[in-house]
C-alpha positions as semicolon CSV with decimal commas, in nm:
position;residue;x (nm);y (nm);z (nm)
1;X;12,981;1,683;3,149
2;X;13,242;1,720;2,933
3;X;13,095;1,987;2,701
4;X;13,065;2,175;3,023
5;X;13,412;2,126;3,108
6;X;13,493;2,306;2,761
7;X;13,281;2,551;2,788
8;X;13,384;2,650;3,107
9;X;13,549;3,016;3,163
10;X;13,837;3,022;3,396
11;X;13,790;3,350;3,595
12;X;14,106;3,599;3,566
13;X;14,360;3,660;3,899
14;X;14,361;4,028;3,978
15;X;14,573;4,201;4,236
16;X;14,443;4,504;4,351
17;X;14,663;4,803;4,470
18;X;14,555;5,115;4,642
19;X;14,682;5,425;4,824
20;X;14,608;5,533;5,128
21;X;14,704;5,952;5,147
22;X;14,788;6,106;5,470
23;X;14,461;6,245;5,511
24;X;14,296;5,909;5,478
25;X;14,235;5,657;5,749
26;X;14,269;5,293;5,751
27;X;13,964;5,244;5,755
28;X;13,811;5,456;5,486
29;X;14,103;5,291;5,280
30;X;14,012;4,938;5,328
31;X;13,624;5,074;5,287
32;X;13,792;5,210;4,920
33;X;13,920;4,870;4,817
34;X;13,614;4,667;4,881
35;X;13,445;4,900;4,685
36;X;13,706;4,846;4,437
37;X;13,687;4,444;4,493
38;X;13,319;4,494;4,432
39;X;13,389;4,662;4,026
40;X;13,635;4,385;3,972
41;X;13,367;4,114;4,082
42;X;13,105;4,321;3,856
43;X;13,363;4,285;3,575
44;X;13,411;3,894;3,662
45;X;13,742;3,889;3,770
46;X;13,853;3,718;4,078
47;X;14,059;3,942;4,385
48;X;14,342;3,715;4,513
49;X;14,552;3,994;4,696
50;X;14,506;4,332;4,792
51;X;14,805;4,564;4,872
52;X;14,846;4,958;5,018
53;X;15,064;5,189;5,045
54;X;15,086;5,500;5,262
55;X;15,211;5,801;5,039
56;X;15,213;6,169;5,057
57;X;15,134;6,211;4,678
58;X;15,167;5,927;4,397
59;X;15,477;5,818;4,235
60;X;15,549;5,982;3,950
61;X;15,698;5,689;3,774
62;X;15,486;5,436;3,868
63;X;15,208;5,583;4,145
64;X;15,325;5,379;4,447
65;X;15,671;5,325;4,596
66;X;16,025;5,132;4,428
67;X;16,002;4,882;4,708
68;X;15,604;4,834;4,656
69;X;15,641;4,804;4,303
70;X;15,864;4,544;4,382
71;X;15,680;4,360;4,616
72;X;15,369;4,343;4,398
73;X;15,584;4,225;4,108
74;X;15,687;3,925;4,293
75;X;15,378;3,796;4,386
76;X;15,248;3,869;3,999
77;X;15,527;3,650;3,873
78;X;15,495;3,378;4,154
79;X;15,114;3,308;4,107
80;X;15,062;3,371;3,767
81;X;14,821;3,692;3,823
82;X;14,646;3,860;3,528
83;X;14,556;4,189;3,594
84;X;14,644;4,426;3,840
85;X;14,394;4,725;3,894
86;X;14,498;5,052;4,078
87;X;14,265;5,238;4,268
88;X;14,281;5,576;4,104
89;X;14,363;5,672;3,768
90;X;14,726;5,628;3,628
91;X;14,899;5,904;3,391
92;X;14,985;5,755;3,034
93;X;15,371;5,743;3,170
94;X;15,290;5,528;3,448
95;X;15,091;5,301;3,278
96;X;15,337;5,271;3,028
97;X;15,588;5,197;3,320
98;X;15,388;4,947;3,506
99;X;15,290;4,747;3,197
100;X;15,663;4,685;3,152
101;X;15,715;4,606;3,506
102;X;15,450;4,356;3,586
103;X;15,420;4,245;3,215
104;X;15,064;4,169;3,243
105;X;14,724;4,388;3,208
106;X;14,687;4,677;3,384
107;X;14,349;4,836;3,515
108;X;14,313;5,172;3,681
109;X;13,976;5,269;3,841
110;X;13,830;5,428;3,526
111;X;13,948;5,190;3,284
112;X;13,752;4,930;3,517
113;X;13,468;5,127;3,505
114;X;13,456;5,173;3,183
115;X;13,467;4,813;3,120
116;X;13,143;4,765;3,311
117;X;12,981;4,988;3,130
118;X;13,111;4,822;2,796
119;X;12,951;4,456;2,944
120;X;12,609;4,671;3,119
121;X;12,491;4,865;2,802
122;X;12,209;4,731;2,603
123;X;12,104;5,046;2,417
124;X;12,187;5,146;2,068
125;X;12,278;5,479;2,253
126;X;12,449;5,341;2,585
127;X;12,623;5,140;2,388
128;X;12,756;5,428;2,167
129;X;12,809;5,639;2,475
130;X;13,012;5,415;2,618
131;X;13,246;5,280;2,351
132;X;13,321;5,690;2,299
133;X;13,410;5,760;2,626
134;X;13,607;5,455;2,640
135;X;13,835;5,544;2,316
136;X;13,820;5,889;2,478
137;X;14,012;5,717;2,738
138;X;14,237;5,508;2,585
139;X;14,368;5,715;2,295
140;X;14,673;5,900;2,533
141;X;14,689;5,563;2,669
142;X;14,834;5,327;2,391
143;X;15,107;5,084;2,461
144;X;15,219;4,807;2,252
145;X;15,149;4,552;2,538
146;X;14,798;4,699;2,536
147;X;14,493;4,397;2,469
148;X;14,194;4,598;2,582
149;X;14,162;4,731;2,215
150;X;14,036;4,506;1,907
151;X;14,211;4,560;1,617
152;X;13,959;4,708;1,360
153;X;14,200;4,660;1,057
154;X;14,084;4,566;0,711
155;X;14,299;4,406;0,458
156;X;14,634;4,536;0,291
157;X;14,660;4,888;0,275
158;X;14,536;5,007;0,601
159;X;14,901;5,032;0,749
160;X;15,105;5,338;0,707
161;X;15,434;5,283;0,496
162;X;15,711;5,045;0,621
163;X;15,848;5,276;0,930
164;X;15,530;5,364;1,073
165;X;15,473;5,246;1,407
166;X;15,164;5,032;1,483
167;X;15,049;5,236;1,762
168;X;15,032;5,554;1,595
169;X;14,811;5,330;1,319
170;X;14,548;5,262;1,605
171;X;14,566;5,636;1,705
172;X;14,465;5,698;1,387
173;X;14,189;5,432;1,371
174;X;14,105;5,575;1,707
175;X;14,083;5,932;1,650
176;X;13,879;5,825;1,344
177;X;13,651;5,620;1,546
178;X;13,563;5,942;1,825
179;X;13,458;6,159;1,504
180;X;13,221;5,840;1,395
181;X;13,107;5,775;1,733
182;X;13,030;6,187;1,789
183;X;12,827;6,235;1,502
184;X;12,593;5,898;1,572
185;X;12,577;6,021;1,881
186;X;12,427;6,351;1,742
187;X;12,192;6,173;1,549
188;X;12,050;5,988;1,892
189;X;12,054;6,263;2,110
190;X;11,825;6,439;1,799
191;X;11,587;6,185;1,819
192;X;11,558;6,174;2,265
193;X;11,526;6,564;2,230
194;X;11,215;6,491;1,960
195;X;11,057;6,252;2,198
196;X;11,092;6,439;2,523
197;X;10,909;6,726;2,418
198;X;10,636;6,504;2,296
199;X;10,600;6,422;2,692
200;X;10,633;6,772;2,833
201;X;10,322;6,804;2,937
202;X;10,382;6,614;3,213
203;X;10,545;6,664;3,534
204;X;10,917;6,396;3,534
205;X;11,052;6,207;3,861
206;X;11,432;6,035;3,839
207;X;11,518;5,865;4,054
208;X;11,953;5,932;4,139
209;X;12,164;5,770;4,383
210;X;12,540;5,622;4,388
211;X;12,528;5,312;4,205
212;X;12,380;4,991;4,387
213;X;12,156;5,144;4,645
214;X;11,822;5,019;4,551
215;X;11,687;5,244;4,263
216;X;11,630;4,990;4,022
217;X;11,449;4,787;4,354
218;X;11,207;5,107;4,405
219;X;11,147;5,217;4,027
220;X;10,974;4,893;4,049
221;X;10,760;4,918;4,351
222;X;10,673;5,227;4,243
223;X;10,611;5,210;3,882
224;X;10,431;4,830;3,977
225;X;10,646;4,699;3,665
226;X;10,930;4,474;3,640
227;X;11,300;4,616;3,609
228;X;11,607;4,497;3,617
229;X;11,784;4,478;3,923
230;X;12,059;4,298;4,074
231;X;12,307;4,352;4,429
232;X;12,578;4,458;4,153
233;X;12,725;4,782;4,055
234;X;12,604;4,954;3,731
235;X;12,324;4,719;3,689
236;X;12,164;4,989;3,544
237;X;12,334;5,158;3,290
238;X;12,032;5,246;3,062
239;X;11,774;5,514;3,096
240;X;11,498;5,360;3,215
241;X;11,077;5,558;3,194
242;X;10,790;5,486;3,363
243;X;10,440;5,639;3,335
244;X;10,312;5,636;3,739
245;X;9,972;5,720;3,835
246;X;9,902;5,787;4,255
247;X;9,578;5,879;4,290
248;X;9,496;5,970;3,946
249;X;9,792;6,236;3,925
250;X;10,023;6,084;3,661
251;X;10,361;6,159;3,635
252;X;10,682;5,978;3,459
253;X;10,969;5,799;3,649
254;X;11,269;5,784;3,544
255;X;11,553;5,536;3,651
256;X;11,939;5,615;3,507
257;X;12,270;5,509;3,623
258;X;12,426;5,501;3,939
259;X;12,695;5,765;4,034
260;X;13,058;5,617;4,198
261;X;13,329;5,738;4,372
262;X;13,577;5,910;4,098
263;X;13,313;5,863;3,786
264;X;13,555;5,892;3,454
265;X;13,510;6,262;3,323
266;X;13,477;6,104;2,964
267;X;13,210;5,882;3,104
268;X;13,017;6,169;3,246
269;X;13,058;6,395;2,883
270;X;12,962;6,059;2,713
271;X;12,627;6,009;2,922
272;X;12,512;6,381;2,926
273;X;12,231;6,328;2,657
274;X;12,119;5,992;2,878
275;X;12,163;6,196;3,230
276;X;11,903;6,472;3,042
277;X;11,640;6,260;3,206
278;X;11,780;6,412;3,545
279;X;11,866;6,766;3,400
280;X;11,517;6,812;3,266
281;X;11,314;6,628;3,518
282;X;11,117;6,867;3,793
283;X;11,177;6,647;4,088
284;X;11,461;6,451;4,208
285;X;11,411;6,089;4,460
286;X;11,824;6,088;4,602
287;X;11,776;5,712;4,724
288;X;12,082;5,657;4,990
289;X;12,185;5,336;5,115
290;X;12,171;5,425;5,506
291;X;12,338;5,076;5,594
292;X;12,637;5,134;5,426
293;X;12,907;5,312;5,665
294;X;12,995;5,590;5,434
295;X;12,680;5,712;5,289
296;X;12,740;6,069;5,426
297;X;13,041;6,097;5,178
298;X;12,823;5,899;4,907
299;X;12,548;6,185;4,907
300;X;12,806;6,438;4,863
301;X;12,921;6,214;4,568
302;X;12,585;6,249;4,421
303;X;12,521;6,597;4,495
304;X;12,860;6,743;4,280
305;X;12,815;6,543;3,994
306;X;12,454;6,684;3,994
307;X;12,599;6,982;4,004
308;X;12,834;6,895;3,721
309;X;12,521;6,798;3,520
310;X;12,331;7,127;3,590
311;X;12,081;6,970;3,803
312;X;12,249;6,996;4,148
313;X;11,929;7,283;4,221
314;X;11,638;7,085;4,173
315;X;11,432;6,956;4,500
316;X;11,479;6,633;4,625
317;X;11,322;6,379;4,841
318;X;11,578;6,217;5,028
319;X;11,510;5,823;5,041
320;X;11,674;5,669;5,315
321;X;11,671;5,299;5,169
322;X;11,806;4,993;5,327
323;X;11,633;5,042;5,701
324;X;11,561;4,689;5,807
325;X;11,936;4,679;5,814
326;X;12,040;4,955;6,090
327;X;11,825;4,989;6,440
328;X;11,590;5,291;6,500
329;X;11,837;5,519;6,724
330;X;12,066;5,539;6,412
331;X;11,761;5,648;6,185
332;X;11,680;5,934;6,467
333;X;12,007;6,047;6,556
334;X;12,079;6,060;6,160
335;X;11,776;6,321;6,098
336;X;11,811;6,489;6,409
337;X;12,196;6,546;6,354
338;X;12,191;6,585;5,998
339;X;11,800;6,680;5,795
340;X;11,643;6,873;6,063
341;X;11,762;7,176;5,941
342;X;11,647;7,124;5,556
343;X;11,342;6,969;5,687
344;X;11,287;7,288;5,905
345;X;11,333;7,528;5,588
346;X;11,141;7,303;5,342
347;X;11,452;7,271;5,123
348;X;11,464;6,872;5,135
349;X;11,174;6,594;5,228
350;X;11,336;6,268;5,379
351;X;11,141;5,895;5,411
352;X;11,328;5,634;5,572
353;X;11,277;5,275;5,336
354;X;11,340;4,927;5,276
355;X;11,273;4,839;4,946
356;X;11,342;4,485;4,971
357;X;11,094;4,453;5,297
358;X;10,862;4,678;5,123
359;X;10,863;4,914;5,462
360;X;10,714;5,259;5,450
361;X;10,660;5,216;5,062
362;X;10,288;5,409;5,089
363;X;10,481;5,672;5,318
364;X;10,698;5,730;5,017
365;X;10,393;5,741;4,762
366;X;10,225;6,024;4,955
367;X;10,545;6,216;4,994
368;X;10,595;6,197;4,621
369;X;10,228;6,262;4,532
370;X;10,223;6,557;4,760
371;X;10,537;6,727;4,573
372;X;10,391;6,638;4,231
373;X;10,088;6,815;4,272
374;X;10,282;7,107;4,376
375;X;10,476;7,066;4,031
376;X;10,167;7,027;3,837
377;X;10,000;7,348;4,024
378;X;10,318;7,549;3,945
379;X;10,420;7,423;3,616
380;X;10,065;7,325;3,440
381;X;9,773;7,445;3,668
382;X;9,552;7,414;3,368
383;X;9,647;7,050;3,288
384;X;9,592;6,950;3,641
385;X;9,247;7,100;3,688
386;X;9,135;6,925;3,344
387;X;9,265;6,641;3,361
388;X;9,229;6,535;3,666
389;X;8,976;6,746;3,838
């Protein structure tokens, strides 16, 4: 008992802080901060107190309001808070500002995500990707309060002369790092390039989605072979390929990360070579959580950074996941409101789901084998006729 005791890992107080803009309601804001709760949980921190602020624009100074700052630096002092995270992404001078105010850590949204990406990544290459992006981040960022960073100093010597500061030493060490990190990154993305062309020959599913709607659940099902999956965010952070075969038409499956709400732009340069699985695949599966109360706004999340990717053209089957937990009027007022149109001019295939119930799973397989054929007819008609016929 007592080695437990010591072992133990007292989970860090965080306060989170968010803004809700005039064109926001209150609502969608709250909706914003459980999301927000929901990265800090990922992360492993615990959310003791939430605060928001109406505002026309941020702060300059310090994003929210004198008498908010204020208010939030009370309670930080009185309960002995560790981190405060900020719903949006703080300029170098504000995080600057606020890290002398509250004197404690200080998260914004990308910085959190970030993080999870740091704790997700298993790869050699995820790994790399994501340690870039994240010194990427930080290097505009520095403060001296600053503990995200490791020190990566060797022995005497490494320092400057007497009246150079310390934090322009880690800039240094950091702008020496992104030049290391770059060129292994090179190397890697050499190697994926190698091996996807030994696969062209075959037609390529992903499967995209914002993060924690069920892809990981359905790559599964539909690959009949175990993968990781858990109700957090960025569970999946890896690119993940399966070889599928319905009906004797094979074709590979491909399972990447989830997209989110304000995605760090260094985080989306960083994971360009991994997101080549959706740039060079023929077909796209856009799985949607249909339960959750915003998932209009979350397939317009998906859809730009698709486009950001080069990929926003490609045909998709829309997979309406997550059924058994909204009633049937919703599901038919959805497409009749909504996918009628696309459905009308072939642009966009939708299957309603539940990959946890495993409900309308063999619906989905015939809607996907039915557009792969079509792939293989148009993009290898001779592979398709000797292989499989």
């Amino acid at each position: 008992m007592a080695e437990l005791l010591s072992t133990y890992k007292k989970r860090e107080k965080a306060v989170l802080v968010g803004a809700a803009f005039t064109q926001e309601d209150a609502f969608r804001t709250e909706e914003y901060l459980d999301e927000l709760e929901f990265l800090a949980s990922t992360l492993g921190l615990e959310t003791v107190k939430r605060y928001t602020q109406k505002l026309d624009k941020p702060e300059p100074s310090t994003y929210i309001g004198t008498g908010k700052v204020e208010e939030v630096r009370e309670y930080v002092r009185s309960f002995d808070i560790d981190v405060v995270i900020f719903d949006d992404d703080l300029t170098p001078s504000q995080l600057r500002n606020l890290e002398k105010i509250f004197k404690c850590k200080i998260y914004d949204r990308s910085l959190l995500i970030l993080d999870i990406f740091m704790k997700r990544a298993k790869t050699a290459q995820a790994k790399t990707q994501v340690e870039l992006a994240r010194y990427q981040y930080l290097l505009p960022r520095l403060t001296r309060m600053w503990t995200h960073l490791e020190r990566q100093r060797g022995g005497t010597g490494t320092r400057g002369g007497a009246g150079e500061k310390e934090i322009e030493t880690d800039r240094r060490i950091i702008r020496k790092q992104i030049t290391v990190l770059k060129s292994k990154l090179e190397k890697i993305d050499k190697q994926n390039t190698t091996q996807r062309k030994a696969r062209s020959n075959i037609v390529r599913v992903a499967l995209v989605g914002y993060t924690n709607v069920g892809k990981s659940t359905l790559m599964s099902l539909l690959s009949k072979s175990k993968v990781y999956a858990e109700n957090k965010l960025f569970a999946t952070v890896d690119a993940t390929v399966r070889k599928v075969v319905i009906d004797r038409i094979p074709f590979l499956l491909s399972d990447t990360v989830g997209f989110i709400r304000k995605l760090p732009h260094h985080l989306i340069e960083s994971f360009k070579s991994t997101l080549d699985e959706v740039r060079e695949s023929n077909l796209l599966l856009h799985v949607v959580d249909i339960s959750h109360p915003f998932y209009h706004e979350q397939m317009e999340i998906v859809n730009q950074t698709l486009h950001e990717i080069g990929a926003g053209e490609k045909p998709q089957i829309i997979v309406y996941n997550k059924i058994d937990r909204v009633n049937k009027n919703d599901q038919e007022n959805h497409l009749s409101e909504e996918a009628t149109d696309k459905i009308m001019n072939n642009q966009e295939h939708v299957v309603y789901v539940s990959a946890t119930k495993k409900i309308n799973i063999d619906k989905l397989r015939k809607v996907i084998l039915d557009q792969v054929k079509k792939e293989h007819l148009r993009i290898y008609p001779n592979y398709l006729q000797s292989e499989v016929y």
